[in-house]
C-alpha distance (Angstrom), angle and dihedral (degrees) to the residues before:
residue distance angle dihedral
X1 . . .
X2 3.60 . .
X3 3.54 103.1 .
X4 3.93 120.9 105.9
X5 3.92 97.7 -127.5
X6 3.86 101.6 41.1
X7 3.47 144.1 133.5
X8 3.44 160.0 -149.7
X9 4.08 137.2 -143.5
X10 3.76 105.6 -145.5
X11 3.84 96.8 159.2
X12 3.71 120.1 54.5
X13 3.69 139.0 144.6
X14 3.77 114.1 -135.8
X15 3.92 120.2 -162.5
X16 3.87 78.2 -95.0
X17 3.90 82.0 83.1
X18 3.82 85.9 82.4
X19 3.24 107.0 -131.9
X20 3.71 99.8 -6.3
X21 3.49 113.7 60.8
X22 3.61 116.1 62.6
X23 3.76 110.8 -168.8
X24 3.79 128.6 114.3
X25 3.94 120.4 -144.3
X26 3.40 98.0 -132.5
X27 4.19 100.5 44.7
X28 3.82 80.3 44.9
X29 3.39 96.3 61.1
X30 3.63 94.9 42.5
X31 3.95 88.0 48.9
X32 3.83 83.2 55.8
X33 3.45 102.1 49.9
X34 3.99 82.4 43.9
X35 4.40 90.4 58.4
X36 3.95 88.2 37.8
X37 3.91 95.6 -113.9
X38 3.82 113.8 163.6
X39 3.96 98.9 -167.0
X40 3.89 139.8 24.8
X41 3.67 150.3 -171.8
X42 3.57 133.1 -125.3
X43 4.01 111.9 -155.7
X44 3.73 110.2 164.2
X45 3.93 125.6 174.2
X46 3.82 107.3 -86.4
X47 3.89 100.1 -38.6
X48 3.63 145.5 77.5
X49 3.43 95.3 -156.4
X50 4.03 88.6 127.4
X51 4.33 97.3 42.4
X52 3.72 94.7 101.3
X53 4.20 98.0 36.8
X54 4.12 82.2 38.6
X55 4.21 87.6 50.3
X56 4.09 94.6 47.4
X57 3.58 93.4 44.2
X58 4.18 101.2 52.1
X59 4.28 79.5 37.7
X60 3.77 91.8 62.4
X61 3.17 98.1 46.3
X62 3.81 101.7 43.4
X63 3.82 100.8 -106.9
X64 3.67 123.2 125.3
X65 3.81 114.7 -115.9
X66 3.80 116.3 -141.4
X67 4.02 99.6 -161.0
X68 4.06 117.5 -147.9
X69 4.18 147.5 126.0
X70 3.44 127.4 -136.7
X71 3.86 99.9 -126.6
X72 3.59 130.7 -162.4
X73 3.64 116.8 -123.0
X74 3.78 136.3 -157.4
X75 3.41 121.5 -159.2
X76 4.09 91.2 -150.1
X77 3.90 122.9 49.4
X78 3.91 117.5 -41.8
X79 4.12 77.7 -143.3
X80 3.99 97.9 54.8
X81 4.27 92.7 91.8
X82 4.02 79.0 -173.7
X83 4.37 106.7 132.6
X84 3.89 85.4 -158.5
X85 3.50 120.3 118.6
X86 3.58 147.8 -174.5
X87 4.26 113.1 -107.8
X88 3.63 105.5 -96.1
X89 4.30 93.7 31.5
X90 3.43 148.1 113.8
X91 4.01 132.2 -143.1
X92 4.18 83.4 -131.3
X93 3.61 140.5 5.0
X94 4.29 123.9 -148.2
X95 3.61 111.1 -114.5
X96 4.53 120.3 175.6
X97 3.70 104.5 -134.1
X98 3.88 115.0 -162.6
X99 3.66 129.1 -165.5
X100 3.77 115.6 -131.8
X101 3.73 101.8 -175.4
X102 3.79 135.7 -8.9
X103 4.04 85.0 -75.6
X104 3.24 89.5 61.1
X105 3.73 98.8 44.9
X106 4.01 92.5 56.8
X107 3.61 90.5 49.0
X108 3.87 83.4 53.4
X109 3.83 85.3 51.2
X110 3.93 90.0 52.5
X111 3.59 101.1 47.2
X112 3.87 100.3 52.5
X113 3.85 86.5 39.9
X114 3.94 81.9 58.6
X115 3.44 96.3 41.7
X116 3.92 94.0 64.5
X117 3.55 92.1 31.6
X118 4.18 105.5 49.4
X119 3.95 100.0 2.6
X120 3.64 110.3 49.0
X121 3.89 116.5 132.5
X122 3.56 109.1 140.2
X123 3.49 86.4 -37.7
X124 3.74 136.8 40.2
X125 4.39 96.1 -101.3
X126 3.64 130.1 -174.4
X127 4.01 115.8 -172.0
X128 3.85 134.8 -143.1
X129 3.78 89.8 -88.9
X130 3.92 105.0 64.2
X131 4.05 87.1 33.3
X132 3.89 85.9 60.8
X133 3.70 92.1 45.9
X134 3.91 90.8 47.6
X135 3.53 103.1 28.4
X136 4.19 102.2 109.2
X137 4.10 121.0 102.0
X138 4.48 78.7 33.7
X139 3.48 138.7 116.7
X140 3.66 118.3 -178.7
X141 3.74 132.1 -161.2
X142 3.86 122.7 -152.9
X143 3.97 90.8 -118.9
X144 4.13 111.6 -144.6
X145 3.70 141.4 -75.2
X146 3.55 84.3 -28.0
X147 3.64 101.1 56.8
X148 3.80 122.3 86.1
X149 3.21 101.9 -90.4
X150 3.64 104.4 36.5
X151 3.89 83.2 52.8
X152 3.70 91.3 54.1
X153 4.14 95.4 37.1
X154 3.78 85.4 58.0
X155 3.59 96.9 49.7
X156 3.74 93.0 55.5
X157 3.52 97.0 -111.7
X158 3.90 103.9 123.5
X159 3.78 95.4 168.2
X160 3.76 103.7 66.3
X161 4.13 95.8 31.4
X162 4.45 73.9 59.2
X163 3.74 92.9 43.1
X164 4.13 88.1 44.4
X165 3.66 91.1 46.6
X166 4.11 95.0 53.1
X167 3.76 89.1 45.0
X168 3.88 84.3 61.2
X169 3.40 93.5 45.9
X170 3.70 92.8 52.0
X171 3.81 95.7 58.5
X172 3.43 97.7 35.6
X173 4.15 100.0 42.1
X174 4.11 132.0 -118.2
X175 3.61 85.7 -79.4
X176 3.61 114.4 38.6
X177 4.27 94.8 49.2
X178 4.09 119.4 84.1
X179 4.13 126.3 -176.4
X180 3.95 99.1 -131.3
X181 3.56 124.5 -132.6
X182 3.91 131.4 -173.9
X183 4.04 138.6 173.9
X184 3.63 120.8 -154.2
X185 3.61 102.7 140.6
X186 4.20 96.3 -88.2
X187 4.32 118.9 142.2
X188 3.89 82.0 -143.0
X189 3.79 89.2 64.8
X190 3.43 97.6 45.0
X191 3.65 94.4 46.1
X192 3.63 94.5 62.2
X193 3.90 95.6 36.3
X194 3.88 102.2 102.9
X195 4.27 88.2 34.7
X196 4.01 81.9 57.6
X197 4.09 92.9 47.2
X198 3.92 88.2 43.1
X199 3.69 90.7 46.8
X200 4.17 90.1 46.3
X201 4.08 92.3 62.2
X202 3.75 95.0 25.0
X203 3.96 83.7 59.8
X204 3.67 101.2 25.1
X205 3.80 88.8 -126.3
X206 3.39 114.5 139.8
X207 3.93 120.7 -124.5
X208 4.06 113.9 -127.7
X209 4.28 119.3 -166.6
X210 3.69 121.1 -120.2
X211 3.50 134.9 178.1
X212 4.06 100.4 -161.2
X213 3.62 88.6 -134.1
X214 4.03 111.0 -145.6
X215 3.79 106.3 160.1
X216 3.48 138.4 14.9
X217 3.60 113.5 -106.1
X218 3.93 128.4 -0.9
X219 4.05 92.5 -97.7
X220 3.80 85.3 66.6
X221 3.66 95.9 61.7
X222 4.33 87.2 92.8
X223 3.37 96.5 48.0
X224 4.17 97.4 41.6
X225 4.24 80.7 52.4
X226 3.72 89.6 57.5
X227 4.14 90.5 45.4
X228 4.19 83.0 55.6
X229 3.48 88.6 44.0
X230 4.19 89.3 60.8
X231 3.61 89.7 39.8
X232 3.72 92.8 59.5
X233 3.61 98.8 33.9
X234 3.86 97.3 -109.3
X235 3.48 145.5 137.5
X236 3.95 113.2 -125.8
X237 3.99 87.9 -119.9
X238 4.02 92.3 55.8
X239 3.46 99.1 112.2
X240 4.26 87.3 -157.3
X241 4.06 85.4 62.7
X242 4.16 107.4 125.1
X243 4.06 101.8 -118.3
X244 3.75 129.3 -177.5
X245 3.88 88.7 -122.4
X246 3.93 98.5 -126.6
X247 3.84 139.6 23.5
X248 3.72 98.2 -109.1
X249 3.29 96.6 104.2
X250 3.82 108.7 106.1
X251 3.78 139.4 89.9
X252 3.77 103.0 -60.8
X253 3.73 118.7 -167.8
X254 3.47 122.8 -113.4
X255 4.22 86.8 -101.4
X256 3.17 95.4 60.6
X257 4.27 90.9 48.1
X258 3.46 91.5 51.7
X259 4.02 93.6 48.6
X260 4.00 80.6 55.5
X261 3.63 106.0 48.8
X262 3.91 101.2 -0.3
X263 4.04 93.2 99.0
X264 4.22 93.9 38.6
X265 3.86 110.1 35.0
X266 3.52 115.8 -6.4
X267 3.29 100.8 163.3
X268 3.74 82.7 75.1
X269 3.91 88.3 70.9
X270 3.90 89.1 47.7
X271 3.89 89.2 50.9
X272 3.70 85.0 66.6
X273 3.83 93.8 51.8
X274 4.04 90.1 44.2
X275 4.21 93.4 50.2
X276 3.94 94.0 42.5
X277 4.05 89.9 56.0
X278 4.09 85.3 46.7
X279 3.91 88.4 59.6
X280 3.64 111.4 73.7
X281 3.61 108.1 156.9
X282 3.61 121.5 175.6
X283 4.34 123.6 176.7
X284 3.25 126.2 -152.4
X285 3.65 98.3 -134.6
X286 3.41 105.9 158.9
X287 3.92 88.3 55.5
X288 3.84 92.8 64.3
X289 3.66 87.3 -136.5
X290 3.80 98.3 161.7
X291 4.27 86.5 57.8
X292 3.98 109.1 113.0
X293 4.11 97.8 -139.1
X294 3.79 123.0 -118.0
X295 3.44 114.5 -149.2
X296 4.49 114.2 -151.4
X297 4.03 104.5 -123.5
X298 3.39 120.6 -115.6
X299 4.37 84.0 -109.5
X300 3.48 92.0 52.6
X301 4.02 108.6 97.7
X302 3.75 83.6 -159.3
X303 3.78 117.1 122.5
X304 3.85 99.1 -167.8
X305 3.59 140.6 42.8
X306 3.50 90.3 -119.0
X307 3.81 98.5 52.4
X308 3.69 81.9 46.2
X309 3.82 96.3 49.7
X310 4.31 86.2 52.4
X311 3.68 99.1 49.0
X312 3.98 88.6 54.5
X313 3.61 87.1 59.3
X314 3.24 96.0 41.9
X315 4.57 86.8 52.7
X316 3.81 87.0 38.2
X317 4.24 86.9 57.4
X318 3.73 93.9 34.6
X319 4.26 82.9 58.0
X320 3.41 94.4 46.0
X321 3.97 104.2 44.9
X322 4.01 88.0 93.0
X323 3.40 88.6 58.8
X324 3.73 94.6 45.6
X325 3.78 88.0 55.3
X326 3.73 106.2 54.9
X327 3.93 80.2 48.9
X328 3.58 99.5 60.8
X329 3.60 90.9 33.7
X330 4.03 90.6 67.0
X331 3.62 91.6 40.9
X332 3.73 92.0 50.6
X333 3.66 99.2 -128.5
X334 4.11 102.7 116.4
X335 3.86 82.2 127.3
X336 4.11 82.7 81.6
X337 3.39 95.0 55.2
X338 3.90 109.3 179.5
X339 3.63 108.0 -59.7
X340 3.78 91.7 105.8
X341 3.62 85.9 54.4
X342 3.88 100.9 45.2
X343 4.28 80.6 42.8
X344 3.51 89.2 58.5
X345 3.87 100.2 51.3
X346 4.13 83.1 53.9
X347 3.54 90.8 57.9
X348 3.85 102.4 47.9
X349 3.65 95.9 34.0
C-alpha cells in the first residue's frame, strides 16, 4: 500500500451474501493480485459465515484480510418482534462493521451470533445496546442509502441523519466512526451527496469511499441480477424484482476510485488506506480457540476426547435404533438392516 493513488475495498459482498453477493474467494484474490491491491475487506450481509475461509484465502496469497459483517441495526430493542413503526422508519438500518484487532473480531463473532439468536425479524438484528456493550477492537462505517443516515439524508431530514450519526460516533469513538460515501451512477446518491459533505464538517466525522462491491468485474452485473432474481423468487422480466439499479457494482481498481473522487475529496480514498492499516487481525487457528471443551466423565472408561467423542455416537445410535426400525419397517426396506448406518459412523468418525 505504498503507492500515492491507492486504495482499499472495505465493503464487499462475498457469495456468503446468499444470493446477493456474487464473488468467489479465490477469483477475488486473483482479481486482486491482477489490480495490484495489497489489502481487502470482507462485508457480508449479517453473517460471518465466510471470515475464516475469507482470512486463509487473502493469507495465501499475501493480501491482508480486513475481517467484518454488515449488520442490520434497529434503533429499538433487537427483542421487540413488533413490525410497527414510526412514519418515516425502518425495521433495520445497514451498518459496515470492521474488526480492528482479534478483540474486535470476537466481538464480531458475538454480535452476528446474537443477531440470529435474540434479534431475528426478517432479518438477523442487533440494536444500539449490545453494539455499545461490544463495540471495542471496531470501526464502523455508515454503509449507503440504506444505512441510517443515508435513509434519513435522502428523506430531507438532516437533523436526525446528524443526531443518528453522533449517536454512532458516541459508541464507536472520534476515531473508530466514518460517514460512507459511494458512486455508482444512482440519483439517490447524488441527492444526498452535498447533505453527506455538510454533515462530514458539521459533525467532524470524516467521510471514507466505498464501492459496495457485489460482483467481480462489470460483465458480471447480468448474471449477479439473475442470482437476485433466485434469491427473491423472480423472474428477470418481473418488473417488482429488487435490483441494484446500475452495474457499477464490482471491484474497481484504485484508478478508477481516484478518477471518481480524486479531484473532489480525496482524502476519502486515503481514509481507506488509513482504516485498512488500523485492522490487523490475526487468529489463532492452530489453537482451536473457538472449540467449547468437553470434559470425559468420571464413568466414562475413556482416556481421550476422541474415544470419548466415538462412544457418544455410538450411545446416541444405540438410542435411536428403535426409531430406525419402525422407519424402515414402513418403507419396507428391513432387508438393509443397519450396516449402512453403522458404515457410515466408520467413515465420519
Amino acid at each position: 500500500m505504498s503507492k500515492t493513488k491507492d486504495f482499499v475495498h472495505l465493503h464487499l459482498h462475498t457469495d456468503y451474501s446468499l444470493l446477493q453477493g456474487a464473488i468467489k474467494l479465490k477469483p477475488l484474490a486473483a482479481q486482486l493480485k491482477t489490480i495490484e491491491m495489497k489489502a481487502c475487506a470482507i462485508t457480508d450481509y449479517g453473517n460471518m459465515f465466510g471470515a475464516i475461509s475469507f482470512y486463509n484465502t487473502m493469507k495465501a496469497n499475501e493480501i491482508q484480510p480486513i475481517l467484518g459483517y454488515e449488520a442490520f441495526v434497529t434503533f429499538g430493542s433487537r427483542f421487540d418482534k413488533s413490525t410497527a413503526l414510526k412514519a418515516g422508519q425502518r425495521p433495520y438500518y445497514k451498518l459496515v462493521l470492521l474488526a480492528k484487532d482479534f478483540e474486535g473480531y470476537q466481538n464480531l463473532s458475538y454480535l452476528a451470533s446474537r443477531a440470529y439468536t435474540e434479534g431475528f425479524l426478517h432479518k438477523p438484528r442487533i440494536d444500539l445496546e449490545i453494539l455499545s456493550e461490544k463495540s471495542s477492537g471496531l470501526i464502523a462505517l455508515s454503509s449507503g442509502l440504506e444505512g441510517a443516515i443515508g435513509h434519513f439524508l435522502h428523506q430531507g431530514n438532516f437533523e436526525t441523519g446528524l443526531e443518528n450519526a453522533k449517536t454512532l460516533e458516541d459508541i464507536f469513538g472520534k476515531d473508530n466512526f466514518f460517514l460512507e460515501i459511494s458512486e455508482h451512477s444512482l440519483s439517490e446518491e447524488q441527492k444526498i451527496r452535498n447533505d453527506l459533505l455538510k454533515l462530514s464538517k458539521t459533525a467532524d466525522i470524516p467521510i471514507v469511499a466505498t464501492n459496495d462491491a457485489h460482483y467481480l468485474t462489470v460483465d458480471d452485473a447480468r448474471s449477479h441480477e439473475v442470482l437476485m432474481c433466485i434469491g427473491d423468487g423472480k423472474t428477470i422480466n418481473d418488473s417488482t424484482r429488487k435490483v441494484l439499479g446500475s452495474d457499477e457494482f464490482y471491484l474497481r481498481s484504485a484508478e478508477e476510485m481516484w478518477e471518481i473522487f480524486g479531484n473532489e475529496i480525496p482524502d476519502a480514498l486515503n481514509k481507506t488506506i488509513e482504516i485498512a492499516e488500523k485492522c490487523s487481525v490475526e487468529i489463532p487457528l492452530k489453537d482451536n480457540l473457538a472449540l467449547p471443551e468437553y470434559p470425559i466423565p468420571v464413568t466414562s472408561k475413556c482416556k481421550t476426547i476422541a474415544e470419548y467423542f466415538e462412544e457418544v455416537i455410538y450411545q446416541g445410535f444405540e438410542k435411536r435404533k428403535k426409531t430406525v426400525w419402525e422407519i424402515l419397517q414402513a418403507k419396507d426396506e428391513l432387508k438393509y438392516g443397519f450396516d449402512v448406518y453403522e458404515d457410515r459412523i466408520k467413515e465420519e468418525i
